[in-house]
C-alpha positions in Angstrom: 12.1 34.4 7.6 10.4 35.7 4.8 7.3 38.4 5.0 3.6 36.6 5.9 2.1 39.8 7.0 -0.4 39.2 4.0 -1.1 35.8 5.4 -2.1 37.0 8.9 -4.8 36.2 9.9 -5.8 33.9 6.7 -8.0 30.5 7.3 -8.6 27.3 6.0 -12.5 25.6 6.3 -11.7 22.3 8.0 -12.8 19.2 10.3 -12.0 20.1 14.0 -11.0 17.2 15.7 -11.5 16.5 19.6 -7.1 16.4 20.0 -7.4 19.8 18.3 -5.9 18.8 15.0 -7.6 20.1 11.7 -8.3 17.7 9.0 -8.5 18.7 5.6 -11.0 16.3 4.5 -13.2 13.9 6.4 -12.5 10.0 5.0 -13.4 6.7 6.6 -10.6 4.0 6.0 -11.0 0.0 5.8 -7.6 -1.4 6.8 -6.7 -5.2 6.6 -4.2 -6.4 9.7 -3.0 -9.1 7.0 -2.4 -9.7 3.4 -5.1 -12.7 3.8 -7.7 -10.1 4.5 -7.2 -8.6 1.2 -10.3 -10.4 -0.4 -12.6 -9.1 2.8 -11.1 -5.6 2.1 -12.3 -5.9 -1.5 -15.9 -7.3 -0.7 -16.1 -3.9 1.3 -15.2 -2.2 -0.9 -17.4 -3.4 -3.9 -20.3 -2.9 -1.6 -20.1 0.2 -0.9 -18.2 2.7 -3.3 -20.9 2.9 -6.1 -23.8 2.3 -3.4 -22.9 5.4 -1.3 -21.6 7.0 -4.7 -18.0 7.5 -4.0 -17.0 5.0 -7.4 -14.6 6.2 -9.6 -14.4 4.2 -12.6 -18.3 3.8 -13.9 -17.7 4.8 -17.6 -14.5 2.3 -18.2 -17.2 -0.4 -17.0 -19.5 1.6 -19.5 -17.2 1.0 -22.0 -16.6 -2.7 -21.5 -20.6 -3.4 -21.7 -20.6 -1.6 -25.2 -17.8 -3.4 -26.7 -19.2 -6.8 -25.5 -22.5 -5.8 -27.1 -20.6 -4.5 -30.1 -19.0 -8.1 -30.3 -22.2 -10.1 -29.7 -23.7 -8.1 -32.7 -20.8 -9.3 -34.6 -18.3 -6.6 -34.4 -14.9 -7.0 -35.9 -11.3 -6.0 -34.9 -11.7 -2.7 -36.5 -15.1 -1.8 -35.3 -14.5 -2.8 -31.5 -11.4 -0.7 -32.0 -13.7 2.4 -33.0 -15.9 2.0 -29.2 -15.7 5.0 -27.1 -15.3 5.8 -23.7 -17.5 8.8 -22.3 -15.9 11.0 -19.4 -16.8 10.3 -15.7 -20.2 12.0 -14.4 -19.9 12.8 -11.3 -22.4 13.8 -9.0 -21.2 14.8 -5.6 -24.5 15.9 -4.8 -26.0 11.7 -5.1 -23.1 10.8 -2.6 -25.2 9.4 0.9 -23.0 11.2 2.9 -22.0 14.5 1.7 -19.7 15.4 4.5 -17.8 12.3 3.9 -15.1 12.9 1.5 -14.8 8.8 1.1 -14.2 5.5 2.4 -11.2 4.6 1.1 -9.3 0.8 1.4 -5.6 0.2 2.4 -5.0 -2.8 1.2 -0.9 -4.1 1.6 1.3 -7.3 1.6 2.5 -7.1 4.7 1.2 -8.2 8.2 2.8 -12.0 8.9 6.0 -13.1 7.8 9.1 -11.1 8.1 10.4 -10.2 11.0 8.6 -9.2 14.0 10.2 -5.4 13.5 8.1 -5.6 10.2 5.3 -6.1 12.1 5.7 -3.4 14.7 6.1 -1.0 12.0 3.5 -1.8 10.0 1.1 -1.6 12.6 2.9 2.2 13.8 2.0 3.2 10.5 -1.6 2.0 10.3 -2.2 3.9 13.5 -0.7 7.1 12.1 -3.6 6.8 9.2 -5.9 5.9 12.3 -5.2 8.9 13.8 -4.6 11.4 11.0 -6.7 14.4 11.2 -8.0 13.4 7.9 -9.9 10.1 9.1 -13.1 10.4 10.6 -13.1 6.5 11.5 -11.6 2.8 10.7 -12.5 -0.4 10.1 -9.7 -3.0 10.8 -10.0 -6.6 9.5 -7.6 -9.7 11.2 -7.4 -12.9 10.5 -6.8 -13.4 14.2 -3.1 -15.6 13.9 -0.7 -12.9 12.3 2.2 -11.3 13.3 1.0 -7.8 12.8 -1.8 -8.5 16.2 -5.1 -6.1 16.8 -2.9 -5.6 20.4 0.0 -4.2 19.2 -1.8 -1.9 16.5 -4.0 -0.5 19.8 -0.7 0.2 21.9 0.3 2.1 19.0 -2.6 4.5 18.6 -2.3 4.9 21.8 1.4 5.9 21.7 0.1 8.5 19.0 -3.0 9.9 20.6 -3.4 8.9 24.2 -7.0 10.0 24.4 -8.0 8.4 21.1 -11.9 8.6 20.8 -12.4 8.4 17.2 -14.7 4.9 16.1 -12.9 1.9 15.5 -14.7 -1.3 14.7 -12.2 -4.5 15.1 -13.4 -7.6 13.6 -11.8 -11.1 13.4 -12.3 -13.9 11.1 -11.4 -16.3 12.7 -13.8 -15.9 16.0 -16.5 -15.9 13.4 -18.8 -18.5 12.0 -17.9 -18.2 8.6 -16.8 -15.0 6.0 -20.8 -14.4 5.2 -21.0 -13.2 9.0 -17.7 -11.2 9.2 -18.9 -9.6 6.2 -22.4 -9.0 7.4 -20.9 -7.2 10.7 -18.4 -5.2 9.4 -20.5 -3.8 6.5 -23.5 -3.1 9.4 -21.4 -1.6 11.7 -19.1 0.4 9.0 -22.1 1.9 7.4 -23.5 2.8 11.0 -20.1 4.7 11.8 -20.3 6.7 8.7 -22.9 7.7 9.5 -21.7 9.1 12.7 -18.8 11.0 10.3 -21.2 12.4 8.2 -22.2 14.8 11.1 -18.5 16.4 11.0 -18.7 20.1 9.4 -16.0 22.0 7.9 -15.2 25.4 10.2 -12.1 27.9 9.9 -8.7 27.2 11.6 -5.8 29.1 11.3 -2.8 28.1 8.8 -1.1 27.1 11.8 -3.0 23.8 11.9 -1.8 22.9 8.2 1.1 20.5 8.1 2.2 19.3 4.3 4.5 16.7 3.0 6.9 17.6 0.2 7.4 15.1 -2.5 9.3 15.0 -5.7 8.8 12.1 -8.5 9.1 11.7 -12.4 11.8 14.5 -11.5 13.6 15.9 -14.7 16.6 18.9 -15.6 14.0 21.6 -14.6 12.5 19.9 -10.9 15.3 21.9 -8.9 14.8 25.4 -10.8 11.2 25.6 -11.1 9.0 23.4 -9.3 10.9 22.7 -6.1 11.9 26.2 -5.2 8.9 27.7 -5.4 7.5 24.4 -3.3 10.5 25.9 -0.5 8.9 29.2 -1.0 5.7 27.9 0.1 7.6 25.9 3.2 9.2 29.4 4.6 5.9 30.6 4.6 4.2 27.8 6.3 6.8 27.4 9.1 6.9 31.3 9.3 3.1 30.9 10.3 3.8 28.5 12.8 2.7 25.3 10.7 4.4 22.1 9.5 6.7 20.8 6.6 7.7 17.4 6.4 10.7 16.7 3.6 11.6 13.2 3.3 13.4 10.8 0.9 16.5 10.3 2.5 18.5 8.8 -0.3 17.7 12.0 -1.8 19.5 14.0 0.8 22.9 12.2 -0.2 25.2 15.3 -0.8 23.7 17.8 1.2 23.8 16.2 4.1 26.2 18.7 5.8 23.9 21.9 4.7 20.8 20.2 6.4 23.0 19.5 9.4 23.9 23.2 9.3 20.4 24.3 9.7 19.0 21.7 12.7 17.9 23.6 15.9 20.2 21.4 18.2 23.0 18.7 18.7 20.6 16.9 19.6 18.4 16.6 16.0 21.6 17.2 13.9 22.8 14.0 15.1 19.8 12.0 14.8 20.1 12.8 11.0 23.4 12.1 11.1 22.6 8.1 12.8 19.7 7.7 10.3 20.9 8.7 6.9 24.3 7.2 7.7 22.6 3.6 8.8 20.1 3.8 5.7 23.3 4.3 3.5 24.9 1.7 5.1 22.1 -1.2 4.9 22.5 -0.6 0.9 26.2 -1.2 0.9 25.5 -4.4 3.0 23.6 -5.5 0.1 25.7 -4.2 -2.9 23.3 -0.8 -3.5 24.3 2.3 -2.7 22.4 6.2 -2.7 24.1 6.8 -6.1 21.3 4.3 -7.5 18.7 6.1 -6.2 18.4 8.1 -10.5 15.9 6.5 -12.3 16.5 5.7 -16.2 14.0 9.1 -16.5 15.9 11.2 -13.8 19.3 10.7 -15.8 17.5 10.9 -19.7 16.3 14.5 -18.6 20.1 15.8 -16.9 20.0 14.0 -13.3 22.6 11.5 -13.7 23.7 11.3 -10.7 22.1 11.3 -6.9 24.2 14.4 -5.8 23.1 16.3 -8.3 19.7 15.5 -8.4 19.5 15.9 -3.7 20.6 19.8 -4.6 17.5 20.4 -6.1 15.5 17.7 -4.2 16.6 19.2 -1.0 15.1 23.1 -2.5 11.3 21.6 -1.5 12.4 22.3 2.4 13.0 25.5 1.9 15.5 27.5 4.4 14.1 27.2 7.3 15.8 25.5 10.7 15.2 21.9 11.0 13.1 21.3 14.3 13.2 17.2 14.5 14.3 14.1 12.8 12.2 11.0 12.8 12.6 7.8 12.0 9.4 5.9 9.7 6.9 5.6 10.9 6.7 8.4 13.4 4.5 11.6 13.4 5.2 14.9 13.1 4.0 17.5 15.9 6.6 19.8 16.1 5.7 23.1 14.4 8.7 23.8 11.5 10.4 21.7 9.0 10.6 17.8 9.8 13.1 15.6 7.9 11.3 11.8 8.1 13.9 9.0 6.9 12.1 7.2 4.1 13.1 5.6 0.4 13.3 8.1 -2.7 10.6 5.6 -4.0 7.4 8.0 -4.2 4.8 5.9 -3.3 6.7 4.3 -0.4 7.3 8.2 0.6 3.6 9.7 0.1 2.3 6.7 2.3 4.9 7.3 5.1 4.0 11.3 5.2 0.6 10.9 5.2 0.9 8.5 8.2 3.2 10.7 9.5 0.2 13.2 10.0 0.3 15.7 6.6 -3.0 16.5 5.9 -1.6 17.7 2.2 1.1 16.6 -0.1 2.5 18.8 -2.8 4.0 16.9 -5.5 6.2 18.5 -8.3 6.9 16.3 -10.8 8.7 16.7 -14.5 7.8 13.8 -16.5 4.5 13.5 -15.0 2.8 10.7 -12.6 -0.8 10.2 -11.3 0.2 9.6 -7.9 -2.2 10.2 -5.0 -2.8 8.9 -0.9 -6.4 7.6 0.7 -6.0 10.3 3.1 -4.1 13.6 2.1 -4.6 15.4 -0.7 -2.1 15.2 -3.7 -1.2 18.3 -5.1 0.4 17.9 -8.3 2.9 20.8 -9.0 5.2 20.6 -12.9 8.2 22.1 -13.6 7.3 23.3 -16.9 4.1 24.1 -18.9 4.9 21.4 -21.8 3.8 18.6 -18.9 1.0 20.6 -17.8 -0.3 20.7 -21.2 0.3 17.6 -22.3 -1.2 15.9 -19.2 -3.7 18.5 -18.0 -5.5 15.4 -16.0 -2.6 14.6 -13.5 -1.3 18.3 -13.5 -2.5 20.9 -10.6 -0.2 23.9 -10.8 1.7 24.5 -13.4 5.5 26.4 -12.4 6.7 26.6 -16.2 6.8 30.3 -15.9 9.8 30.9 -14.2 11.8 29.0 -17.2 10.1 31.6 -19.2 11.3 34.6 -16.8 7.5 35.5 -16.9 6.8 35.1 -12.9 9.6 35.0 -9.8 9.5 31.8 -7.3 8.5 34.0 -4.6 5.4 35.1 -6.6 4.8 31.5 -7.8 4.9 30.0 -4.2 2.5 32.6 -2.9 0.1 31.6 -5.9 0.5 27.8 -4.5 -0.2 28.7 -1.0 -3.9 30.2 -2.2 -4.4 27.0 -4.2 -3.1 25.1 -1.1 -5.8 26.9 1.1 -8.9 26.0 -1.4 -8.1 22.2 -1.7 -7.8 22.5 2.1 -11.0 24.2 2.8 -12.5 21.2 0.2 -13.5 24.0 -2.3 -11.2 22.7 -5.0 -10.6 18.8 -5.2 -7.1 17.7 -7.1 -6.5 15.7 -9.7 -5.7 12.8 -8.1 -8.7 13.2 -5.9 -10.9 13.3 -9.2 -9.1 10.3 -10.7 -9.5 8.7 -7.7 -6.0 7.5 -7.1 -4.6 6.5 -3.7 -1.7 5.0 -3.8 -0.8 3.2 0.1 2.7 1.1 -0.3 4.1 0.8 3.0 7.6 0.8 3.2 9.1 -2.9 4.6 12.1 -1.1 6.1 14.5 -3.1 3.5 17.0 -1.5 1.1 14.6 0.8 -1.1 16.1 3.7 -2.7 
């Protein structure tokens, strides 16, 4: 294990929760049961984010007002072409409820149909977000006749957290006079809860409560020399401290399957590895894929032309370190160490499952660039080289270009991301994806995605 002596000791400011997990931030979510909820979900949403000052996209509406006024005045082509956009004022200080990072909407396509399985793992996941450190409270909307019921989503937080006390207002439509009075309730009630989260207050916790998801995406010739080392650098550390690291992306484990055998702590979890990746690989061949399609047409452009090659350095994110469990989506994480979760290569399919899987932060190194984000965990954008960084300073956080420019080792670099890690933990710095306001939630439908 590598040296933490400097990281004795060392805090993060964060939400203590009455299981005794940390969050990192403090959101409210609004979850639909069922795609037909989507337009409810919406309604919520539109009545709240710029009333409780939380919206994200004021000066593009801006923008829209002052070219239809340009146009009413008479505006051609080339004029309206000429209208400006300012940048986005924000004023965390005119937020209702300053202890609430946001409320943020989880809207899917999932919920009835499919199979029952589909169902059943849907609602797993939803009650990982339910439980997440990072949620304060939720708001769940059902129709009332879908497959994915209020029931099974409640056996599953139980499963998850068996002494659940966290607020969680239920509502469905269809025991309701009409959608004025869902509406009416669910905005009452949700604003009342918040209310209740606003009281949360950020305190120090030890590193040890930190668990963080390790993502690649937009990967190019550089991710597994740069950007994904010093990510494993970070890990070591981490799990040398007694905290979490969850590496997923199984189709982009195909060709070091052996070496992450090699490190598992038992029979037992090198075999369960073994049974998932081998019946993941085998659903694609049922249906004429396979792992080696997992490159996209940008992978292979910038050098990774074929999966093998780019798992080596996908694989780097993990680190060294012993592999304590395997799980299977949409399961949790609670075993200090590194976690391998089975999920698709497909990053927003991968973020989602993480985050439900319980990391408070994702670190995201990317080579081509991608504004990525999750409505509960912080996205931590990480390049592999400073010409990204640069050239897309608004999706970029850290910036690992230097060790292509044998100006800075990976060891130095990682410690450098495990500072910035601990301000966007303690809420003192926010992330890009944070300021854009992007939260991507796709959850996986357990079909062939690679």
């Amino acid at each position: 294990p590598p040296d933490v002596s400097r990281w004795q000791g060392r805090t993060f400011d964060g939400f203590h929760r009455s299981d005794g997990s940390v969050g990192t931030a403090n959101h409210w979510i609004v979850i639909p049961m069922v795609f037909c909820e989507t337009r409810n979900v919406n309604a919520i949403r539109t009545a709240f984010e710029r009333a409780l000052g939380y919206e994200k996209t004021t000066h593009y509406q801006q923008l829209a007002a002052r070219l239809v006024d340009a146009y009413r005045s008479g505006a051609g082509r080339e004029a309206l072409v000429e209208v400006t956009c300012d940048d986005l004022i924000e004023n965390r200080a005119t937020r209702v409820f300053p202890n609430l990072d946001g409320i943020q909407f989880l809207t899917h396509t999932l919920g009835c149909g499919g199979t029952r399985d589909d169902a059943n793992t849907l609602c797993g996941l939803l009650a990982g977000y339910i439980t997440h450190p990072n949620v304060a409270g939720a708001t769940v909307l059902s129709l009332g006749c879908e497959n994915a019921q209020l029931e099974i989503l409640e056996a599953a937080i139980h499963e998850r957290s068996p002494h659940f006390d966290k607020p969680l207002l239920t509502f469905r439509q269809q025991g309701y006079a009409d959608e004025k009075t869902l509406l009416e309730a669910a905005i009452k009630e949700t604003f009342v809860g918040m209310i209740e989260a606003d009281k949360a207050t950020r305190s120090p916790a030890p590193l040890d409560k930190l668990c963080i998801g390790v993502e690649c995406g937009g990967s190019d010739g550089f991710s597994g020399i740069s950007a994904n080392p010093t990510l494993g650098a970070l890990s070591d550390q981490l799990v040398t401290l007694g905290g979490r690291i969850i590496l997923s992306e199984f189709p982009e484990l195909c060709g070091v399957e052996q070496e992450l055998v090699d490190r598992c702590v038992s029979d037992e979890v090198a075999t369960r590895f073994s049974d998932l990746t081998s019946a993941y690989a085998a659903r694609a061949k049922a249906v004429g894929s396979d792992f080696s399609q997992n490159p996209s047409p940008g992978n292979i452009r910038d050098g990774l032309i074929t999966d093998a090659i780019k798992s080596a350095g996908a694989a780097k994110k993990g680190g060294n370190s012993p592999v304590v469990a395997a799980l299977d989506y949409p399961e949790i994480a609670t075993k200090p160490g590194l976690t391998l979760l089975c999920t698709p290569g497909g990053d927003a399919e991968s973020t989602t499952a993480m985050a439900g899987a319980h990391a408070q932060i994702i670190i995201f190194t990317t080579g081509l660039g991608t504004p990525m984000g999750n409505p509960v965990s912080q996205v931590i954008k990480v390049s592999t080289n400073t010409e990204l960084a640069e050239r897309l300073p608004d999706l970029i956080d850290f910036d690992t270009g230097a060790i292509i420019r044998g100006e800075a080792g990976i060891e130095e670099l990682g410690n450098r991301l495990l500072e910035f890690v601990i301000e966007v933990a303690s809420g003192r710095t926010l992330t890009k994806a944070q300021r854009l306001g992007q939260a991507d939630f796709q959850p996986w439908k357990r079909g062939v995605s690679l």
